[in-house]
C-alpha positions as CSV (number, residue, x, y, z in Angstrom):
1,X,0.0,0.0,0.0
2,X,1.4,3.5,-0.8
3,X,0.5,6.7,0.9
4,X,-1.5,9.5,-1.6
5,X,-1.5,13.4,-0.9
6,X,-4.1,15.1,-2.7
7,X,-4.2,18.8,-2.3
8,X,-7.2,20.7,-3.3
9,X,-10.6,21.5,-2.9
10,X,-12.9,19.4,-0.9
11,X,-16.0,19.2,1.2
12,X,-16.9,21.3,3.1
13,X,-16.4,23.7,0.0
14,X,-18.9,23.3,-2.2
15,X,-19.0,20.8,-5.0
16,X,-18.2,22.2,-8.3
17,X,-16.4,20.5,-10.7
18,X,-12.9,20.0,-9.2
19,X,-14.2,19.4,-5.6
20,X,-16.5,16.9,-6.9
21,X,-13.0,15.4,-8.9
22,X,-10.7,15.1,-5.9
23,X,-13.4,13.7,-3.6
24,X,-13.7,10.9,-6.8
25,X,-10.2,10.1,-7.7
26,X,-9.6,10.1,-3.7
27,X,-12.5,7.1,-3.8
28,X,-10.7,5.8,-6.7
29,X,-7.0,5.7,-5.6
30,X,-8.8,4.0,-2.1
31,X,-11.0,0.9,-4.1
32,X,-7.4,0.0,-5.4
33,X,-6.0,-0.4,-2.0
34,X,-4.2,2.8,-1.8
35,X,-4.0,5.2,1.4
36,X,-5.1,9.1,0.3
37,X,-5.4,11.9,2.7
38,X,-7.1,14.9,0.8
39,X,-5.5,18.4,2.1
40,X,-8.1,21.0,1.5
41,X,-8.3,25.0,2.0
42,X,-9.3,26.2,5.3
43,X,-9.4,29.6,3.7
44,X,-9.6,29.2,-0.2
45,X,-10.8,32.1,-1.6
46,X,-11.3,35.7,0.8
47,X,-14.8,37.0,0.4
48,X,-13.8,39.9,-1.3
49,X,-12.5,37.9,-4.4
50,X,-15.5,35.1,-4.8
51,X,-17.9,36.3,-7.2
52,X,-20.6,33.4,-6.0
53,X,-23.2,33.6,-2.8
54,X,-21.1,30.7,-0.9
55,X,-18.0,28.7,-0.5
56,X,-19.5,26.1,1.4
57,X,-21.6,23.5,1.1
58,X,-24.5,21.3,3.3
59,X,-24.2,18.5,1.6
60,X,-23.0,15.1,3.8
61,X,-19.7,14.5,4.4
62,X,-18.5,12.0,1.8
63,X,-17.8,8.5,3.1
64,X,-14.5,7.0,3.9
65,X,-12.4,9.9,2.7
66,X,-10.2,11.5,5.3
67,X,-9.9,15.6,4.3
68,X,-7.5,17.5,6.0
69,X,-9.0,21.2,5.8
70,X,-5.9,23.2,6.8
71,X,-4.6,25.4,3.6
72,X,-4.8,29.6,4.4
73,X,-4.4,30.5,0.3
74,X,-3.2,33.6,1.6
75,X,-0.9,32.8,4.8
76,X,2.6,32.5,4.1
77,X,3.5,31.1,7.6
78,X,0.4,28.6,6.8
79,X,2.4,27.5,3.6
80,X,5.2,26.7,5.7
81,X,3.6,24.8,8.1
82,X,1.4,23.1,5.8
83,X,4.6,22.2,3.6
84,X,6.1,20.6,6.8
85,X,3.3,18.6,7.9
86,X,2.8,17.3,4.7
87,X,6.6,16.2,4.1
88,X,6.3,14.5,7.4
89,X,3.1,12.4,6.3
90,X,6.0,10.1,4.0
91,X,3.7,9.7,1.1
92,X,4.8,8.3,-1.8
93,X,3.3,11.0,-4.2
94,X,1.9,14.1,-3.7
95,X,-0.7,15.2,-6.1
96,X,-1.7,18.7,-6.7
97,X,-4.7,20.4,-8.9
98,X,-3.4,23.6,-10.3
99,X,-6.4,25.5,-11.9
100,X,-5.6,29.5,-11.4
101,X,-2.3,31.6,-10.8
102,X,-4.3,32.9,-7.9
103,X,-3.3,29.4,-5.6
104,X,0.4,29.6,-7.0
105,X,2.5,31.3,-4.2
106,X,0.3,28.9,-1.9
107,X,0.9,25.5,-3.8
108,X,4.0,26.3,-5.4
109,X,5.9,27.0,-1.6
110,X,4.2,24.0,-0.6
111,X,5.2,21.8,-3.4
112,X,8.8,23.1,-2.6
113,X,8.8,22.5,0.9
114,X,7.6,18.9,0.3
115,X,10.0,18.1,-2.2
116,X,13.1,19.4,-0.9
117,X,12.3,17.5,2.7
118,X,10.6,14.3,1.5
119,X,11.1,11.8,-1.1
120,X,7.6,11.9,-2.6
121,X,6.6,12.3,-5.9
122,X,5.1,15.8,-7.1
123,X,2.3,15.1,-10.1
124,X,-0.2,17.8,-10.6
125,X,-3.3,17.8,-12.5
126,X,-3.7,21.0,-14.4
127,X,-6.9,22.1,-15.6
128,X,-5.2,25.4,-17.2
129,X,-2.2,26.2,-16.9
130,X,-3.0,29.9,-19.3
131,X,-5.9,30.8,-17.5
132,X,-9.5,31.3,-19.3
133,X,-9.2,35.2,-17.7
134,X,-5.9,36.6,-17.9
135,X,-4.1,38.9,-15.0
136,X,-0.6,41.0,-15.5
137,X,1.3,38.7,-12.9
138,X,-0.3,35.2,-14.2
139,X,3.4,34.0,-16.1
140,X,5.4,35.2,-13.4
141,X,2.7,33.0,-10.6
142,X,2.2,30.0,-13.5
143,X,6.3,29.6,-13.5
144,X,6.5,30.0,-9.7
145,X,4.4,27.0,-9.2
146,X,5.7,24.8,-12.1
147,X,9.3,24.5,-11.1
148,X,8.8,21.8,-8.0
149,X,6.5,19.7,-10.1
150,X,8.1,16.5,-11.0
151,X,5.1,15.7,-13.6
152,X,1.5,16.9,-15.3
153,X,-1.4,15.2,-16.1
154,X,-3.2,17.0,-18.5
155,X,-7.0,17.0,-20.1
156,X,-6.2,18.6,-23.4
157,X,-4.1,19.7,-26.4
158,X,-4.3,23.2,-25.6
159,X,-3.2,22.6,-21.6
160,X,-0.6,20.3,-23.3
161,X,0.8,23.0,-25.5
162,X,0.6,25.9,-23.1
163,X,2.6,23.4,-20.4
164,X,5.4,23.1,-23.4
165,X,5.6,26.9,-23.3
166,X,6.9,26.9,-19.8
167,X,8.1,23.4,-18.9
168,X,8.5,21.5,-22.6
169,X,10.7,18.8,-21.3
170,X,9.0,17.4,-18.0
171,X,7.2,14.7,-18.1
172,X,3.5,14.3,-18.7
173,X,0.4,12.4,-19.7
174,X,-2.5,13.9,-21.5
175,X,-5.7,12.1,-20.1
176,X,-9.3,12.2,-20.8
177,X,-11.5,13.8,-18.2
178,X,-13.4,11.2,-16.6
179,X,-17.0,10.7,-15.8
180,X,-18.6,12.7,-13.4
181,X,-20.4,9.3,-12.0
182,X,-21.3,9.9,-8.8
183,X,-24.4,12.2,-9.2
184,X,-26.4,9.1,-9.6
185,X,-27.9,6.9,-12.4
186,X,-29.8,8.3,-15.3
187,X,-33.1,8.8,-15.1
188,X,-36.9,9.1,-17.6
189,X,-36.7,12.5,-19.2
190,X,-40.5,12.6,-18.4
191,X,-39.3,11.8,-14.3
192,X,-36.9,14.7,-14.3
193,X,-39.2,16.8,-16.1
194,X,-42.1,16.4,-13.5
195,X,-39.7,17.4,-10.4
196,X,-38.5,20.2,-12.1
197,X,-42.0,21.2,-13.2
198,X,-41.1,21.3,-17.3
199,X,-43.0,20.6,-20.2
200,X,-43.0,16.8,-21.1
201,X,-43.2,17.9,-24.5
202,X,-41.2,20.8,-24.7
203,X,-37.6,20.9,-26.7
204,X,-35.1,21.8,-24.1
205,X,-31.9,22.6,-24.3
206,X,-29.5,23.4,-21.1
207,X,-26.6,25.4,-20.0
208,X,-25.1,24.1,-16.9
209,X,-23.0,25.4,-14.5
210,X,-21.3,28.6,-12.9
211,X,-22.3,31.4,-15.3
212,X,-18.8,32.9,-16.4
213,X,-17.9,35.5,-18.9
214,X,-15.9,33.0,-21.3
215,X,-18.7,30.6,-20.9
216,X,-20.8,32.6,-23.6
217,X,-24.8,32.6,-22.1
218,X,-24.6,35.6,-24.6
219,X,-24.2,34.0,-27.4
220,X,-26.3,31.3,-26.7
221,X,-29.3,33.8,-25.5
222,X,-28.9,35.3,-29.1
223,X,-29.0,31.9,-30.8
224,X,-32.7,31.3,-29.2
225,X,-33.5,34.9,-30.6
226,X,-32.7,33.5,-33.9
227,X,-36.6,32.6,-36.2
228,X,-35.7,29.3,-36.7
229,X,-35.2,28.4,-32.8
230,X,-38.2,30.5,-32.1
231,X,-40.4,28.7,-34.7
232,X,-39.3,25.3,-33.1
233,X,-40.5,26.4,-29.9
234,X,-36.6,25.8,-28.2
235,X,-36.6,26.4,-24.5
236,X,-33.7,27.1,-22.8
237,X,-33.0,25.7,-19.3
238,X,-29.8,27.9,-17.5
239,X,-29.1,26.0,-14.7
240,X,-26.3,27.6,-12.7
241,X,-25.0,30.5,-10.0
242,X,-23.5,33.9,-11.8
243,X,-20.2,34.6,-11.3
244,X,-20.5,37.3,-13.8
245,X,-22.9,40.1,-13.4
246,X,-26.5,38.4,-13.9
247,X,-27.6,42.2,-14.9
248,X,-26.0,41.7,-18.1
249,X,-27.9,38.3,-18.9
250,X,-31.2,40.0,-18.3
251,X,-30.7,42.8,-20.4
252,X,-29.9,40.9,-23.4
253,X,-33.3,38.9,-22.6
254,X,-35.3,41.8,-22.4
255,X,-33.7,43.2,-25.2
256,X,-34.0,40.2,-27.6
257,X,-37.9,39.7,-26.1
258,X,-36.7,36.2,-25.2
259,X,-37.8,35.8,-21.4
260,X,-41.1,33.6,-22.2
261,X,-38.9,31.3,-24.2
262,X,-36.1,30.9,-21.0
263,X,-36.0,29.7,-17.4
264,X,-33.1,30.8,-15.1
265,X,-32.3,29.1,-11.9
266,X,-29.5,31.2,-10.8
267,X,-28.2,29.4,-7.9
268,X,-25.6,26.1,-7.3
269,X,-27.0,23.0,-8.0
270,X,-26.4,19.9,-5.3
271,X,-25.4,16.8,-6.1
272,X,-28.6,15.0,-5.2
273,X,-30.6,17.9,-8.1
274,X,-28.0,17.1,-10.8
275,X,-29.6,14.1,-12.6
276,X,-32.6,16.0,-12.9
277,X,-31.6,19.1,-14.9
278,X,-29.2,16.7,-16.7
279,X,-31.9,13.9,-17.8
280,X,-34.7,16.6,-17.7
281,X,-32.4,18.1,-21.4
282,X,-32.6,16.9,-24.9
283,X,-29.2,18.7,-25.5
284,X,-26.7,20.3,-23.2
285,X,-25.2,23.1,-25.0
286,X,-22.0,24.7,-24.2
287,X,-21.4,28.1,-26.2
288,X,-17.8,28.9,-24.7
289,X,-15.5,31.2,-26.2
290,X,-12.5,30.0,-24.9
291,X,-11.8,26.5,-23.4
292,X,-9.2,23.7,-22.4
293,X,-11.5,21.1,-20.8
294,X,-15.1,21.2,-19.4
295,X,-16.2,18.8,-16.9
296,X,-19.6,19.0,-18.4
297,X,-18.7,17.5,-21.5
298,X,-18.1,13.8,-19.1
299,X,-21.0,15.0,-17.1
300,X,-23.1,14.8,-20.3
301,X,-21.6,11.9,-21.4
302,X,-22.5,10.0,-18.1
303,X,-26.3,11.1,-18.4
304,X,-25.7,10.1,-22.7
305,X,-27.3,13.4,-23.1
306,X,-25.7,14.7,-26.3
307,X,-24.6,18.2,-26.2
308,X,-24.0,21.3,-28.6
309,X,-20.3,22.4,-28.4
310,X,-18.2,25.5,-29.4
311,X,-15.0,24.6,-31.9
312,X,-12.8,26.4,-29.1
313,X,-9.7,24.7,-26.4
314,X,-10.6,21.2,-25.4
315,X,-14.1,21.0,-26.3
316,X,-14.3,19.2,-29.9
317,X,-11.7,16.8,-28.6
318,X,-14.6,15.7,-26.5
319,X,-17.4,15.6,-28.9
320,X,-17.7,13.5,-31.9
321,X,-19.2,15.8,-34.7
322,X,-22.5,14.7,-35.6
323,X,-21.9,11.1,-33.4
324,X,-22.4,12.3,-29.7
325,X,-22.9,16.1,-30.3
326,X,-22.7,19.0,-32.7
327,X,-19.9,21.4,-33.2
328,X,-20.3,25.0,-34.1
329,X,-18.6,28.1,-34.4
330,X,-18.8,30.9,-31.6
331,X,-21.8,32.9,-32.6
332,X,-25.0,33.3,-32.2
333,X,-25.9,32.3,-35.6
334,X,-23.9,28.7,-35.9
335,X,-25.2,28.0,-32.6
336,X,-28.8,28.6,-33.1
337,X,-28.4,26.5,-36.9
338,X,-27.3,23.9,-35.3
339,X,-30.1,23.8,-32.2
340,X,-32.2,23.3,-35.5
341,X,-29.9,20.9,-37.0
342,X,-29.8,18.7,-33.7
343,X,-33.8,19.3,-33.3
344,X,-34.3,18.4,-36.7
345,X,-33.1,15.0,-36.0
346,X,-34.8,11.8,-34.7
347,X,-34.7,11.4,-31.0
348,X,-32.2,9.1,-30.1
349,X,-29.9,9.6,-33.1
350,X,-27.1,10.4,-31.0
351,X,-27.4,8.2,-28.3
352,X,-25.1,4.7,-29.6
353,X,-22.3,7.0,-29.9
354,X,-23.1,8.3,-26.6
355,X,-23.3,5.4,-24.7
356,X,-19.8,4.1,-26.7
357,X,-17.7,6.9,-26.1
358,X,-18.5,7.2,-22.4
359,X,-16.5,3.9,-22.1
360,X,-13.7,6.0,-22.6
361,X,-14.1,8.1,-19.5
362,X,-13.3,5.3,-16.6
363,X,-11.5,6.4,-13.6
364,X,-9.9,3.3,-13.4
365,X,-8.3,4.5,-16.2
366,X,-7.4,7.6,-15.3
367,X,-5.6,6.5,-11.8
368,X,-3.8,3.9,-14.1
369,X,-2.5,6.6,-15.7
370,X,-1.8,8.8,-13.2
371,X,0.6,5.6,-11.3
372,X,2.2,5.1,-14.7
373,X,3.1,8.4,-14.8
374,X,4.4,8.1,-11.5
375,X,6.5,5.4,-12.0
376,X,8.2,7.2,-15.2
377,X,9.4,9.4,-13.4
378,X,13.3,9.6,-11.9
């Protein structure tokens, strides 16, 4: 048995997408006999910086997974002391999730601490590594974390290729994002539809998930302006808290004379709601402007609920064109032709593909990856 280090998010911070990984891949690396200690922020974001209503969560504890909520991602002397008391915990890897520059003087001062007074293995999993919104200092925090690491998993070409700009000859796997599979089993459309108080019959389409700038609501609330979604009768599900200024959103509503045709529920979703905005969907669309990876895309894919994608980043390295999904340009005008295109088609045209390609996704195959990883390197 070997000893795991996992430092990110976890409960009690709430469950988006890379809380709800960590708490995963710690189940994971567990069901194949390893020993994993998550170490989690005490302080992740100050208020002043989070753009959402809360950082925490009500949600149960989840089972069997020892977290260790102790990182200040603003202390200094907390880095230090962290850095110690993880070096002393004699794992034999330590992996970190790098998303923003934001955490690098915190991770990166830990990741040095560890490696200069222990013998573990540094492996981080980098969701960006360019970040989607650029700051003045982001190269000079992006480097400062980088140097410890001893290897990177990545999720797509373009993390791959922005990790060669700064690192090009460390080592590194490039890995599919796995399944988001713990959010429950699929469920009848017509089910989900009747908790969530929708149309059986209507044609819905959803965009899931924090509402950010780079996300492009925009240009999908101009698509469903578009007379060829409004003559189909498209409804549009947004299912997510704003972290970009929900004023904005509304305007563009009124001002396209939209607001019969969509249904905001602007807050965060909980694990035990997610199957039913998933399965309640015919597509899942997601109109981003810039991307590397989306943990939608294997959320959709666990749910085989085909999905509308932007050719940006990571996100048509996901989608099979016309198989699982649709891929379109980022506008309101590809977009909304191909809601018709995808509405145009018989129900359950895309769902083979869907339900082949999710094979793809396994954690088990991920952690493989990660511990081959891990034992390539010297």
């Amino acid at each position: 048995m070997q000893k795991i280090i996992i430092i990110g998010s976890a409960f009690p911070l709430r469950g988006g997408g890379i809380t709800t990984f960590n708490e995963r891949m710690a189940a994971e690396f567990q069901q194949k006999g390893q020993e994993v200690i998550i170490y989690s922020f005490s302080l992740q974001y100050p208020s002043i910086f989070f753009p959402g209503k809360s950082q925490y969560d009500n949600r149960p504890a989840p089972k069997n997974i020892l977290i260790k909520s102790v990182i200040n991602s603003i202390n200094p002397l907390n880095w230090i002391k962290v850095g110690n008391q993880i070096a002393k915990e004699n794992a034999s890897l330590v992996i970190i999730r790098y998303w923003i520059p934001f955490m690098s003087p915190a991770l990166g001062t830990i990741a040095r601490i560890v490696q200069k007074k222990s013998q573990a293995k540094i492996i981080c999993i980098a969701d960006n590594v360019i970040p989607h919104e650029k700051r003045m200092a982001d190269e000079m925090l992006t480097r400062y974390f980088i140097s410890p690491i001893n290897g990177f998993i990545t999720m797509s070409n373009k993390v791959t290729r922005d990790l060669m700009q700064f690192k090009p000859t460390v080592p590194f796997k490039q890995i599919i994002h796995p399944l988001y599979d713990n959010f429950g089993n699929k469920i009848d459309k017509k089910e989900a539809r009747k908790y969530l108080n929708i149309d059986p019959d209507a044609k819905i389409v959803l965009f899931f998930g924090f509402i950010r700038e780079y996300k492009g609501l925009d240009l999908l609330l101009e698509a469903m302006a578009f007379n060829e979604v409004k003559k189909q009768s498209v409804q549009l599900v947004v299912a997510g808290e704003f972290y970009h200024n929900k004023d904005i959103y509304l305007h563009i509503i009124q001002q396209l004379g939209i607001g019969s045709n969509v249904r905001i529920v602007d807050d965060f979703i909980p694990d035990d709601l997610v199957k039913y905005y998933c399965c309640a969907a015919d597509v899942i669309a997601q109109p981003y402007k810039k991307a590397t990876q989306s943990g939608v895309t294997p959320l959709a894919y666990h749910f085989e609920i085909p999905m509308i994608v932007t050719n940006v980043g990571g996100l048509p390295e996901m989608v099979k064109d016309g198989e699982s999904g649709l891929i379109c340009e980022p506008n309101g005008h590809s977009i909304a032709e191909h809601i018709c295109e995808f509405f145009n088609k018989e129900e359950g045209y895309f769902l083979p593909a869907l339900k082949s390609e999710k094979e793809k996704f396994s954690w088990t195959s991920f952690v493989s990856s990660v511990m081959t990883l891990y034992n390539e390197i010297k």
